[in-house]
Each structure stands twice: as C-alpha cells, then as structure tokens.
N, C-alpha and C positions, 0 to 999 in steps of 0.2 A: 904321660902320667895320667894313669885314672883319677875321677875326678867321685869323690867319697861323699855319703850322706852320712851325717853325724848326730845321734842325740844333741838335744838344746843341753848346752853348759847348765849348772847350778851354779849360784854363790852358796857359800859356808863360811861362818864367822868364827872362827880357830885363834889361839895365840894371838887377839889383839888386830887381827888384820883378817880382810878379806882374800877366800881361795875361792880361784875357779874351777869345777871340776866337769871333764867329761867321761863319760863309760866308753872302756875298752871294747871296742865288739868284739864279739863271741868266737869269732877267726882267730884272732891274733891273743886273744885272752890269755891263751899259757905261755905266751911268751912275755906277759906281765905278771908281774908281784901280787899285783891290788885290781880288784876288779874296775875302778877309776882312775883316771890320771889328773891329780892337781897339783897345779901350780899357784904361787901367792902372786897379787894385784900388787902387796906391798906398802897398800893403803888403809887406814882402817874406816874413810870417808866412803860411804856405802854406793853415794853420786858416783864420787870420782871413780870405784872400784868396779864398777858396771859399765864404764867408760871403755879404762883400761883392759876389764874380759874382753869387752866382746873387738876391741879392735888390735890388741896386740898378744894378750895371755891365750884367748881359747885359739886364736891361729898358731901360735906355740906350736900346745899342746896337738892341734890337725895335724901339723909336721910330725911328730915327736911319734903320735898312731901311724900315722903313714910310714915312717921310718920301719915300726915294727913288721908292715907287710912287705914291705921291699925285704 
C-alpha cells in the first residue's frame, strides 16, 4: 500500500453539527461527485468534534480517497 500525502482537513459547521472535509486530489477528482469529501463528527461540540476529525472521521475519509485510486 502507497502511503498518501493529504491536504490538512477543514471543519465546517453545517446542519447543527460539525463536518470534516478533505480535497479529493486532482487524480482521482472525476471519479468523485464533489471536489471534497465530508463526513459529519456527529457532534455539535466544536472540542469534542476536532477530537473526533482528526482521530477517527478524517482517517475515514484517507481510506474512502484511497479506495478511489485502487
């Protein structure tokens, strides 16, 4: 498994809760919808939801890009 360098996540405060998103690189871009991929923390605690990105939601989303170039 290659091992990917990835833009830093953003939060965004949508529908009452926090999302984390990161940019589709430019390879695999048309095999996406949306030039980023976000997923909800699920939280609307801004703490807890910077917790939740960076240890469980934006490795997600790693996998989820990575999917795409496999």
């Amino acid at each position: 498994m290659v091992s990917r360098i990835y833009k830093a996540h953003k939060m965004h405060f949508r529908k009452k809760k926090w999302y984390a998103s990161v940019s589709v690189p430019p390879e695999v871009r048309h095999l996406h919808s949306e030039p980023r991929l976000r997923l909800s923390t699920g939280t609307s605690d801004k703490t807890t939801a910077g917790i939740l990105a960076r240890d469980k939601v934006v490795p997600l989303i790693h996998r989820r890009i990575d999917a795409l170039f496999d």
